[in-house]
Phi, psi and omega in degrees: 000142190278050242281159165303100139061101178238209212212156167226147176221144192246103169279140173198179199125335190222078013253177191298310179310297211299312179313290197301346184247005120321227231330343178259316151315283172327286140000252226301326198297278166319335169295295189308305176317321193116355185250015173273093202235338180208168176271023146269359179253020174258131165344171136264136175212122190289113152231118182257100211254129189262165163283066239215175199236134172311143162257356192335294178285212217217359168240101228244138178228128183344319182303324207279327189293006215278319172291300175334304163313296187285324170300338169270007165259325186287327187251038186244319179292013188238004152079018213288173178261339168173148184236142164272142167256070166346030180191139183283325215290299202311315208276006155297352180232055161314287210297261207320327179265335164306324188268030161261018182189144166307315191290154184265172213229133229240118176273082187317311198314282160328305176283341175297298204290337156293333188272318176309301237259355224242314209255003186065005171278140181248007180217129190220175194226130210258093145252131175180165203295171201294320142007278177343271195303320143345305200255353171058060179295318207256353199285089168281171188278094151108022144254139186271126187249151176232123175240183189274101185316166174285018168267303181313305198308318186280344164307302203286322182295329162320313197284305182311298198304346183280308183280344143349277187272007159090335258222089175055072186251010178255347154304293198311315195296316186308305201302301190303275198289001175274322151294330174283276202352301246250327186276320181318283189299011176269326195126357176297163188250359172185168205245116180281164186235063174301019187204109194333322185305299193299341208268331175271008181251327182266328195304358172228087111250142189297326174299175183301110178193150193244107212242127212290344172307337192278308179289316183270349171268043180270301200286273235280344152319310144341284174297312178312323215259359171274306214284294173256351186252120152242154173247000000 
C-alpha cells in the first residue's frame, strides 16, 4: 500500500548544470528501481537553485556562506524530510550549516567514503577545487591519494569557470580528462569527480570514476523506498 508522498528539498545553483543533472539522474533513477507505476509516486521535490558566491578558494568569510544559510533556511520552512546540497565544496561546512536548520542534510562527505570502502577501492586520484583539495574534504584514513599539481590545479580551476560560463566546453572535458588520464596511468584506480561541474563535464566518459552527482542520488535512492513506500 502506498503511503503518502514525502518532500525533498534540493539546495543547487552551484552550479545551475550540476542541479539539473541531479534531478534528472534521480527521475531516471527512481523509474529504474520499479518504483515509479503513475506520475503520483515521484516525490515532491523543492529545488532552490541560488545565486550564490563561489567557494572555490580557500578564503572564504562567514559572510560569503550567508546565501547557502539562507537558502537552506527557505527550504528548511517548506518541512522536506531531508535536503541534498548539489555541490562538493559547500559540504566543508556540513557540520556548521546543518546546525542552522532542522531538516537533516544528506552528508556527501559520508556518502563518498561509504560507496569507496563498498566498492574496495584503495587508490583514487582526486579533482576538484581548490578549497576541496587544500582543506583535504576526501582525504580518508588508508586510501592512498593522487592530487593535482599547482600547474594542473590552476588548469582544472579554469575549466570549472569556463564551463560555467558556457565558454568552449568540449576543450574543458579534452583538458579535464587528459589530466585524470595522466594520474590513471600513474596507478590510481579510479578518479573522484570532486567538484559538481567535472561530474557533469566528465559524466559520459568511459574511464574509471566515481562521480559525486551519481553518489548523491544514490543516498537518495536509498531512503526514498523506507521514507515513501510500504510494500
Amino acid at each position: 500500500m502506498k503511503v503518502k508522498a514525502k518532500k525533498i528539498g534540493v539546495l543547487g545553483g552551484i552550479g545551475p548544470e550540476a542541479t539539473g543533472n541531479f534531478y534528472l539522474k534521480l527521475i531516471t533513477r527512481l523509474q529504474e528501481e520499479g518504483l515509479i507505476k503513475s506520475n503520483q509516486d515521484f516525490p515532491q521535490i523543492f529545488i532552490n537553485s541560488i545565486p550564490a558566491p563561489e567557494l572555490i578558494f580557500d578564503n572564504i568569510s562567514g559572510e560569503d556562506l550567508l546565501p547557502y544559510v539562507q537558502g537552506l533556511k527557505e527550504l528548511d520552512k517548506l518541512n522536506p524530510d531531508f535536503i541534498v546540497m548539489v555541490c562538493n565544496t559547500i559540504h566543508l561546512f556540513y557540520d556548521r550549516l546543518q546546525k542552522e536548520v532542522n531538516t537533516p542534510i544528506i552528508n556527501l562527505k559520508q556518502e563518498l567514503k561509504d560507496s569507496l570502502t563498498k566498492r574496495g577501492i584503495d587508490s583514487v586520484f582526486i579533482i576538484a577545487t581548490p578549497n576541496c583539495i587544500k582543506q583535504g574534504l576526501y582525504r580518508f584514513n588508508g586510501l592512498k591519494i593522487f592530487e593535482p599539481n599547482d600547474k594542473e590545479m590552476n588548469k582544472l580551476t579554469d575549466a570549472i569557470f569556463n564551463f560555467n560560463k558556457g565558454l568552449n566546453k568540449q576543450a574543458q572535458v579534452k583538458l579535464v580528462k587528459s589530466i585524470c588520464q595522466k594520474y590513471l596511468n600513474k596507478g590510481a584506480k579510479t578518479v573522484i569527480l570532486g567538484c559538481t561541474e567535472f561530474a557533469v563535464m566528465l559524466g559520459n566518459e568511459t574511464f574509471p570514476k566515481i562521480n559525486t552527482i551519481d553518489v548523491l542520488v544514490e543516498a537518495v535512492v536509498e531512503v526514498i523506498p523506507k521514507h515513501f513506500y510500504n510494500h
